[in-house]
N, C-alpha and C positions, 0 to 999 in steps of 0.2 A: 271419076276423078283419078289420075295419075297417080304412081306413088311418087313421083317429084312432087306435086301438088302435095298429097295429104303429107309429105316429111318438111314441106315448107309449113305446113299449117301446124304439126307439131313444133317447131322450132320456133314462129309466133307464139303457140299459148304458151311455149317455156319462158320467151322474152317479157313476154306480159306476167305472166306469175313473177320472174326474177325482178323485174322493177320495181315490183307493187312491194315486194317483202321490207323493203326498208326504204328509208333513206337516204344510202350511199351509193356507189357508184355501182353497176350492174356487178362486177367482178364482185366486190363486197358482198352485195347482197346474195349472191351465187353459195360464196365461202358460207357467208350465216345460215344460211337454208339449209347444204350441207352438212354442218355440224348439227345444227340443231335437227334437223332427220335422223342424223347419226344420234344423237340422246331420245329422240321419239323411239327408235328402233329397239336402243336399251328398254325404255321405258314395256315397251311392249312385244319383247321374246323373238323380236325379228334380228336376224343375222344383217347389217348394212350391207357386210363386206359382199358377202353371197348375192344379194340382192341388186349390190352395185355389180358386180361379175356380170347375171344374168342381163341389168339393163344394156352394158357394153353387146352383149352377144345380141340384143334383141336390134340393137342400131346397126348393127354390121351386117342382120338381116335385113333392114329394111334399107340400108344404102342396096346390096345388091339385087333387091325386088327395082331398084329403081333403073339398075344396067337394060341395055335393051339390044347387047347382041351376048354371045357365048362367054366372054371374057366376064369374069369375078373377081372381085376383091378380097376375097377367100379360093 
């Protein structure tokens, strides 16, 4: 599998997880999940903010695993 394929395939299970969390509109349900991760986080000694950092960095890796000549997005 590609990594266009497996980052389409992540971005499916986010859109199915983000529907499913409520009943308002995807954006809503996006924000709710968010906050409430953010109080999971408190709830259990994790840093969000760090955490959120690290996810940014690990998607900007996998955008440029998906480039396929020299040129980076970094």
């Amino acid at each position: 599998m590609s990594q266009l394929q497996i980052n389409r395939s992540r971005g499916e299970r986010a859109a199915t997880a983000v529907c499913q969390y409520g009943d308002d509109s995807p954006n809503d349900n996006l924000i709710d999940l968010l906050a409430d991760a953010m109080h999971w986080c408190d709830q259990s000694g994790i840093d969000f903010h760090t955490a959120l950092c690290q996810a940014g960095r690990q998607y900007i890796y996998e955008l440029n695993d998906e480039q396929h000549d020299e040129r980076r997005m970094l």
